[in-house]
Every structure is written in structure tokens, then in C-alpha cells.
C-alpha atoms as a printed R data frame, in Angstrom:
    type eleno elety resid chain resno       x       y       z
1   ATOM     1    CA   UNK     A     1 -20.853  43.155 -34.028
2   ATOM     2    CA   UNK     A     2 -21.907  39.375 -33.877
3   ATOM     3    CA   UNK     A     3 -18.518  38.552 -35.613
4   ATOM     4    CA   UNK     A     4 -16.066  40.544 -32.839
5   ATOM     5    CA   UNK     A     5 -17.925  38.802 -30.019
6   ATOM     6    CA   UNK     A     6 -17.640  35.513 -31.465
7   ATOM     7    CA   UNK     A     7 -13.966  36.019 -31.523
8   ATOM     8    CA   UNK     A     8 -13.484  37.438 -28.175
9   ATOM     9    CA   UNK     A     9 -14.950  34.326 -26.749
10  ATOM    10    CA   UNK     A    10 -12.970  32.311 -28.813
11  ATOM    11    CA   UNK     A    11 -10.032  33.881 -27.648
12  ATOM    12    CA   UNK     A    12 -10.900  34.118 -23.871
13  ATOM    13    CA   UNK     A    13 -11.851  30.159 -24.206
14  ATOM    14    CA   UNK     A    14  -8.293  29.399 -25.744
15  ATOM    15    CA   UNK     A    15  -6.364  31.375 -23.364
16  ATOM    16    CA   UNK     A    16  -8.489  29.686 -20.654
17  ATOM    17    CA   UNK     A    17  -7.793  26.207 -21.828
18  ATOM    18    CA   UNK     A    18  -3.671  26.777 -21.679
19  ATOM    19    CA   UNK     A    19  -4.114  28.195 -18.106
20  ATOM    20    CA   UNK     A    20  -6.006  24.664 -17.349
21  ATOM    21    CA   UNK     A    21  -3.310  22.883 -19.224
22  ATOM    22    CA   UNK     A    22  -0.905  24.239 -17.476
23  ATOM    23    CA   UNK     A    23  -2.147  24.236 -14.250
24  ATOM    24    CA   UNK     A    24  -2.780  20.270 -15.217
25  ATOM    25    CA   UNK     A    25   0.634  19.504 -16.456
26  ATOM    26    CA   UNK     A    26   1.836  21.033 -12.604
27  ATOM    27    CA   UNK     A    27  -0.547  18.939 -10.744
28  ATOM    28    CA   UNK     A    28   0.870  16.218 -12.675
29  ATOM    29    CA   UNK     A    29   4.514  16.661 -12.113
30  ATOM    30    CA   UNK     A    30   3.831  17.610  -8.679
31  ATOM    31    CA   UNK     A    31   1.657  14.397  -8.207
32  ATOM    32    CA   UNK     A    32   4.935  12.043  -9.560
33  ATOM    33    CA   UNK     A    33   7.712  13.932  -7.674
34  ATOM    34    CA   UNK     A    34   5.911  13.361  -4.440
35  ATOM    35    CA   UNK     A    35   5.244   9.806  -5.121
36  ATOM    36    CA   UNK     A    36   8.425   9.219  -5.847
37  ATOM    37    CA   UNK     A    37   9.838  10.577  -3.203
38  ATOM    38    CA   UNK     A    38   8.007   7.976  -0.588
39  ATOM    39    CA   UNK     A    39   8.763   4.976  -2.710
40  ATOM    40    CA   UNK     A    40  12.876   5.360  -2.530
41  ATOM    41    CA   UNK     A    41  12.714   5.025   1.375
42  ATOM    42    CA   UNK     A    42  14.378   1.699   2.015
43  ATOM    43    CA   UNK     A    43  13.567  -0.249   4.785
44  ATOM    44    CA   UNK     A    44  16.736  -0.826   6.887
45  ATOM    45    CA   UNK     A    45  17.842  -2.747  10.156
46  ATOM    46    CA   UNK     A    46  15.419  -3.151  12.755
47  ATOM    47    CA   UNK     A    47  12.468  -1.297  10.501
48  ATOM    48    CA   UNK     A    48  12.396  -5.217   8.589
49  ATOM    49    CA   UNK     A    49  11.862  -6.854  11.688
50  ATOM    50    CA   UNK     A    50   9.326  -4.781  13.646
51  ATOM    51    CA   UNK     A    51   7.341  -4.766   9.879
52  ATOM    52    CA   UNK     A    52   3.656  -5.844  11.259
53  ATOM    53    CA   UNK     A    53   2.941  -9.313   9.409
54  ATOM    54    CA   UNK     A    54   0.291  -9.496   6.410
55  ATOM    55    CA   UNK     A    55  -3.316 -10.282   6.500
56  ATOM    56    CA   UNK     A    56  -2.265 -12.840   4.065
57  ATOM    57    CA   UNK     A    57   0.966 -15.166   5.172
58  ATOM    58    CA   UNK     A    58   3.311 -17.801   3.593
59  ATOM    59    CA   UNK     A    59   4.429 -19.979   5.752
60  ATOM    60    CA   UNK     A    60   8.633 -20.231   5.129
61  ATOM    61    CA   UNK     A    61  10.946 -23.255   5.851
62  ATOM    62    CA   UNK     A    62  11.200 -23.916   9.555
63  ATOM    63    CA   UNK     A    63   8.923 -22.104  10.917
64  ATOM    64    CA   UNK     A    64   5.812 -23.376  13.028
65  ATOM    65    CA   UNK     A    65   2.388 -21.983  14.186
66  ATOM    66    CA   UNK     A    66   4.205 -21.123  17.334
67  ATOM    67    CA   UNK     A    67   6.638 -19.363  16.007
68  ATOM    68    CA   UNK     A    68   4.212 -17.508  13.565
69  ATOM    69    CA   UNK     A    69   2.444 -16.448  16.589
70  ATOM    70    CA   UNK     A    70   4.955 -14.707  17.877
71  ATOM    71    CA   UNK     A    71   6.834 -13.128  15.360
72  ATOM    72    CA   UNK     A    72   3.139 -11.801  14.109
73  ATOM    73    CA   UNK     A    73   1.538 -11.083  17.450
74  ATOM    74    CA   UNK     A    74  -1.759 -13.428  16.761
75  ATOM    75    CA   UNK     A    75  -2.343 -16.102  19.199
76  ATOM    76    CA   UNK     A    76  -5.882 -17.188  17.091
77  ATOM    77    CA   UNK     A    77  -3.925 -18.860  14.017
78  ATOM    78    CA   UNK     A    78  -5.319 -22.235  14.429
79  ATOM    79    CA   UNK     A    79  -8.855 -21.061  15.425
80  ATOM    80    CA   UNK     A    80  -9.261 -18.569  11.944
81  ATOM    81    CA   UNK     A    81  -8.035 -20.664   9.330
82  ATOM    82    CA   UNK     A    82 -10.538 -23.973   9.124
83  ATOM    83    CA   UNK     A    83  -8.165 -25.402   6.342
84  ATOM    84    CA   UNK     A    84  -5.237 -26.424   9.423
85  ATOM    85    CA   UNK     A    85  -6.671 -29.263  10.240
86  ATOM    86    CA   UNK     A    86  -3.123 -30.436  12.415
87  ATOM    87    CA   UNK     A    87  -1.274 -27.421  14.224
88  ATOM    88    CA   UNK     A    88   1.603 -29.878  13.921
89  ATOM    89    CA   UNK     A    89   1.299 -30.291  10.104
90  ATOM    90    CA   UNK     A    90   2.352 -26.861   8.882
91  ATOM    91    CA   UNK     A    91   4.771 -26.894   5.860
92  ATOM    92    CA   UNK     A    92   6.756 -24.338   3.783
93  ATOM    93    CA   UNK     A    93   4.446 -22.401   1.077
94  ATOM    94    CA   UNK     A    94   1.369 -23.148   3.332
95  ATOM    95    CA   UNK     A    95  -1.218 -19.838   2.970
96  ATOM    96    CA   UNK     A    96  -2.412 -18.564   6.122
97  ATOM    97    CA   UNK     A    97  -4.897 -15.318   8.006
98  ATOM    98    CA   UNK     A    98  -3.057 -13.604  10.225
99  ATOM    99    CA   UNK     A    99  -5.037 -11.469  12.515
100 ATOM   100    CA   UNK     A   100  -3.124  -9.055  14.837
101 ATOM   101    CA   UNK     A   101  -4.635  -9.138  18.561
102 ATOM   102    CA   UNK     A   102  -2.987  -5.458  18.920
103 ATOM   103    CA   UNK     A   103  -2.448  -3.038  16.102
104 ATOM   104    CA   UNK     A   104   1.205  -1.625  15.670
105 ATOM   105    CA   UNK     A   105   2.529   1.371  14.882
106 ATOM   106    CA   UNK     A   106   3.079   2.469  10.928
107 ATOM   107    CA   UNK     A   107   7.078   2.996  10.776
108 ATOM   108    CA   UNK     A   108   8.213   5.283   8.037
């Protein structure tokens, strides 16, 4: 009797461990197609310009804290990064915090 129980177990672990294979394999695929699926939206026209700036911002060629200001909606440049030591001084490649004063919408 000990033997046939031993192999019913066996056999209801095994079939349980293809059902959880299976069931992991479709939570996989599932998982990529969905991913996938957000990452191929470009962003086009005026989506690239009303982009909110990054916390983290490199200053281009030609632009100016004024400008930066603007275009990313934080009047506080100067006053959160100690490291400007001239407003006047900025140059291209120059790191800087940008800090939002009012949060934007997400576009998709």
C-alpha cells in the first residue's frame, strides 16, 4: 500500500509542477508583450516640447539660466544649485537641479 501512495503523490506533484510551469511561462510572455507594447510609443510633435524637464539637467549651447527657467518652469535655479557661483557664467555641458514650482501632466 505504502508503494501506490508514494506514486500517486509523485504523480499529483509532477502534474502540479507543469500546471505552475505553464502558468509561469504565460505570466512571462504576457509580462514582455505588454512591456513592449508601451516602449514603441514614439514621442511626436508637440509631446517633445511639453516633455517636463529632468531632475537632473545639461545645460546645451546657447542657452542661459533664463531661458532654462522657462522652458523648465523653475524660477529657483540659481538658489538650489550652490556650485553657480555667476548666473551669468553658465556654459554648455554644465550639470544642473531642476525643481518644477508646478507639477505637469504625464503625456502618453
Amino acid at each position: 500500500m505504502g508503494y501506490k501512495t508514494r506514486r500517486t503523490s509523485i504523480a499529483i506533484a509532477d502534474a502540479a509542477s507543469w500546471y505552475c510551469a505553464i502558468v509561469l511561462i504565460a505570466l512571462i510572455l504576457l509580462g514582455s508583450i505588454r512591456a513592449n507594447s508601451f516602449m514603441d510609443e514614439p514621442v511626436k510633435g508637440s509631446q517633445l516640447s511639453q516633455r517636463p524637464c529632468d531632475e537632473i539637467y545639461v545645460v546645451g549651447e546657447g542657452e542661459t539660466l533664463n531661458t532654462i527657467s522657462e522652458k523648465c518652469d523653475d524660477p529657483y535655479i540659481v538658489e538650489q544649485n550652490p556650485h553657480i557661483h555667476d548666473p551669468d557664467d553658465v556654459f554648455p555641458g554644465l550639470v544642473i537641479k531642476i525643481t518644477p514650482s508646478k507639477p505637469r501632466k504625464l503625456l502618453r
